[in-house]
C-alpha positions as CSV (number, residue, x, y, z in Angstrom):
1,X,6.0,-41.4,-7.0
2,X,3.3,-41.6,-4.3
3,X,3.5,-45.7,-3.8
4,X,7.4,-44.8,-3.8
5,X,8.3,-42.7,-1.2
6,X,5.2,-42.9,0.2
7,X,4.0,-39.2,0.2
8,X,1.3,-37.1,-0.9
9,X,0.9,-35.6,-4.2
10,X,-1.2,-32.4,-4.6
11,X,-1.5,-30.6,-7.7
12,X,-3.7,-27.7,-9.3
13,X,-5.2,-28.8,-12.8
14,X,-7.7,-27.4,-15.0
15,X,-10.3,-29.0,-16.9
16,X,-11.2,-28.5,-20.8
17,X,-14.5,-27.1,-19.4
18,X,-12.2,-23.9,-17.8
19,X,-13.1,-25.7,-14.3
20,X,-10.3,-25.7,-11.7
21,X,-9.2,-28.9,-10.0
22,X,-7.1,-29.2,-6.5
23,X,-5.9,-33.0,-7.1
24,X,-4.6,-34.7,-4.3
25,X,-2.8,-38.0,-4.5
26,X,-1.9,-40.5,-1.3
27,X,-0.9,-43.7,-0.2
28,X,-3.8,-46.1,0.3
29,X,-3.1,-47.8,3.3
30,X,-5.4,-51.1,3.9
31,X,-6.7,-52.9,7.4
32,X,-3.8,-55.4,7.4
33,X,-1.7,-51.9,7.3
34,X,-0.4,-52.5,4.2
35,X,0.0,-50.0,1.1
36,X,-2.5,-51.3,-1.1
37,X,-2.3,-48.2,-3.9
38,X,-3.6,-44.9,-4.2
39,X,-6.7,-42.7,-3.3
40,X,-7.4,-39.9,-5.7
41,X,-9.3,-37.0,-4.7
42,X,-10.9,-34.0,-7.0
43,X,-11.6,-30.8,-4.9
44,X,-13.5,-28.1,-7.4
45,X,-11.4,-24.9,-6.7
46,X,-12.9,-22.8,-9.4
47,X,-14.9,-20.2,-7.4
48,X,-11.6,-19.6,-5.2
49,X,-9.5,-19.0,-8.4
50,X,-12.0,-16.5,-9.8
51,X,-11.7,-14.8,-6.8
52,X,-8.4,-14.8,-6.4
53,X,-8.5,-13.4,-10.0
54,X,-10.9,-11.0,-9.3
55,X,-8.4,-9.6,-6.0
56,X,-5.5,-9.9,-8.1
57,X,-7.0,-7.7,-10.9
58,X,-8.4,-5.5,-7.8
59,X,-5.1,-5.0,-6.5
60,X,-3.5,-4.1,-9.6
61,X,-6.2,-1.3,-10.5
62,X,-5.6,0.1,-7.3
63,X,-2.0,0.3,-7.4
64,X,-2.3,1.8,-11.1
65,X,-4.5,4.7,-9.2
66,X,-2.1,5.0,-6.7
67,X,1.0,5.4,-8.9
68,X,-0.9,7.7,-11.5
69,X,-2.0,10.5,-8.7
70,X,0.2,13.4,-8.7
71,X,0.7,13.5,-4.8
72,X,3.0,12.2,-2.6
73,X,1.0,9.3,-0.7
74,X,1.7,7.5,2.1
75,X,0.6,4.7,4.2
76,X,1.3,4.5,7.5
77,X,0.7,1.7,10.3
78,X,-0.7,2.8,13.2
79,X,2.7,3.0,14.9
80,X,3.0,5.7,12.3
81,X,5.7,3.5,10.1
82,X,5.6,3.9,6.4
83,X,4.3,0.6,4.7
84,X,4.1,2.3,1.1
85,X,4.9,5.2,-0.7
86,X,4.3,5.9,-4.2
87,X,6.5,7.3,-6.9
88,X,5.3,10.8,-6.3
89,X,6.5,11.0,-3.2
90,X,10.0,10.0,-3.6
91,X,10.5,12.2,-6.5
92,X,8.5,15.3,-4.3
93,X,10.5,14.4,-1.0
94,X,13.6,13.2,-2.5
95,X,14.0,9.8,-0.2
96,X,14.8,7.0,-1.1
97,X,12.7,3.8,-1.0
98,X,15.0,1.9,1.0
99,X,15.1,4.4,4.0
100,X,11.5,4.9,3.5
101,X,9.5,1.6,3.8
102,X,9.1,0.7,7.3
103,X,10.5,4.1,9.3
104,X,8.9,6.1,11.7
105,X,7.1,9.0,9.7
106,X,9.1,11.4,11.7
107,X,12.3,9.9,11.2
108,X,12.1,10.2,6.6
109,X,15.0,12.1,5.5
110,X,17.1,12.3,8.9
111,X,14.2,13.6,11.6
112,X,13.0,16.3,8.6
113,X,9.3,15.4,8.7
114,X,9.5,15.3,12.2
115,X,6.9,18.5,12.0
116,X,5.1,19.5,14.9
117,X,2.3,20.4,13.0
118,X,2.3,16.7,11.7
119,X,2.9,15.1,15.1
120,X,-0.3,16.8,16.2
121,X,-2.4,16.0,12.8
122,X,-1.7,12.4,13.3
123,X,-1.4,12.2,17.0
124,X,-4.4,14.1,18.0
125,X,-6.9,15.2,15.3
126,X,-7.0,11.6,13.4
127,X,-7.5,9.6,16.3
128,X,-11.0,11.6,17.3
129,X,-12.2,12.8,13.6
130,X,-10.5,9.8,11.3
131,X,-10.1,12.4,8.4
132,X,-8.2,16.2,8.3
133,X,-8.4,17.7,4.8
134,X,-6.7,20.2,3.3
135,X,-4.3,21.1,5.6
136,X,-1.4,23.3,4.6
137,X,2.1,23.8,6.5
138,X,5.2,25.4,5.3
139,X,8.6,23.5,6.2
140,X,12.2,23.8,5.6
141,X,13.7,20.4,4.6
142,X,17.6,19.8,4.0
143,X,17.1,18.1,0.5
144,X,14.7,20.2,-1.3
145,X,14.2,23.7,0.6
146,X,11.4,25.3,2.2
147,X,8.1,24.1,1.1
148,X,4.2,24.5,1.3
149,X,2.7,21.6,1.8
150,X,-1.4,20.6,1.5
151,X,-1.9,17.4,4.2
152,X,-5.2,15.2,3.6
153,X,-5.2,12.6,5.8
154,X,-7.7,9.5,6.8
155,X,-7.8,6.4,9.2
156,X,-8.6,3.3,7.3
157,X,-9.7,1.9,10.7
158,X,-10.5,-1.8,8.5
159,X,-7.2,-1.7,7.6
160,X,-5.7,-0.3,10.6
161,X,-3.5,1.9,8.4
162,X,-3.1,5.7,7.9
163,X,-4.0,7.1,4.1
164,X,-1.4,10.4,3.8
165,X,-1.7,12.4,1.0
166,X,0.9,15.3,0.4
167,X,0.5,18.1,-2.3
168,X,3.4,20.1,-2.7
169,X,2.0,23.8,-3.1
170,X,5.0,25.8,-3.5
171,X,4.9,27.1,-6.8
172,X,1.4,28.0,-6.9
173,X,1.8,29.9,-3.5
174,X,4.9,31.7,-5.3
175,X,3.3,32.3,-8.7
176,X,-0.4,33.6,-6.7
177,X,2.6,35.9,-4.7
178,X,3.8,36.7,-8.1
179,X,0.4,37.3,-9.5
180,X,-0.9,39.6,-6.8
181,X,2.1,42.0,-6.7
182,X,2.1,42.3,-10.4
183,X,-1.8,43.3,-10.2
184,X,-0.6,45.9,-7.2
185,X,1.5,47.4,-9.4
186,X,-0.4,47.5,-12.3
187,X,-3.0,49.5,-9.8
């Protein structure tokens, strides 16, 4: 095929040893300018493939973490857009995915998590301190109803992305209400 049309050939093969081989195949052009046959060349890519297995397998453990935590997560660019969201968080929020990867924060669920109390967390408190923890806020939202949220937030400033975690609190703050009126009674 090469000595046909005169193009080059590259491959990816393996060796019985487990080695990895890039194999590259092209015309062989002579002095008189003449194709004259092939050059064959042998580039040992093993140590790139392990570590492309190694990343791969990396990835994948950390997307498992991701999708097993409870909480909504998010993560945001630093124009504040959503790059991912994990299944926690759609089923918490009740957004979808498609209006959700790549908006504005503010603008999930038409303008409802455009919070004040947010703005300011990721406008002004992450830019000087890179982390808030523990930060709770109460919100009415047209899908799901008023909530108590806990916000933990950090700046992943290698990976110039936002880290937003989101526990939904209302039904412990409800059953703690609940709790603390039945024991004033009961006094």
């Amino acid at each position: 095929r090469v000595l046909e049309k005169l193009t080059m050939v590259e491959r990816e093969m393996h060796s019985q040893d487990g080695r990895h081989y890039l194999v590259r195949i092209r015309p062989y052009r002579s002095l008189e300018d003449r194709i004259d046959g092939v050059v064959i060349t042998f580039v040992d890519v093993t140590k790139m493939k392990q570590t492309e297995d190694e990343l791969r397998a990396s990835n994948e453990f950390q997307q498992n973490i991701v999708h097993t935590v409870r909480e909504g997560l998010l993560v945001l660019d630093l124009d504040l857009r959503v790059e991912f969201a994990n299944e926690s968080f759609y089923e918490m929020c009740d957004v979808p995915r498609a209006e959700t990867e790549g908006t504005l924060v503010y603008e999930l669920g038409n303008g409802q998590w455009d919070i004040p109390e947010l703005r300011t967390l990721l406008e002004e408190v992450l830019p000087d301190n890179t982390v808030f923890n523990d930060y709770e806020m109460s919100h009415e939202f047209e899908h799901i109803g008023e909530r108590m949220m806990r916000l933990n937030g950090r700046r992943l400033d290698g990976q110039q992305r936002i880290l937003l975690a989101i526990e939904d609190i209302t039904e412990r703050r409800q059953a703690l209400r609940e709790l603390q009126e039945l024991t004033n009674t009961l006094e």
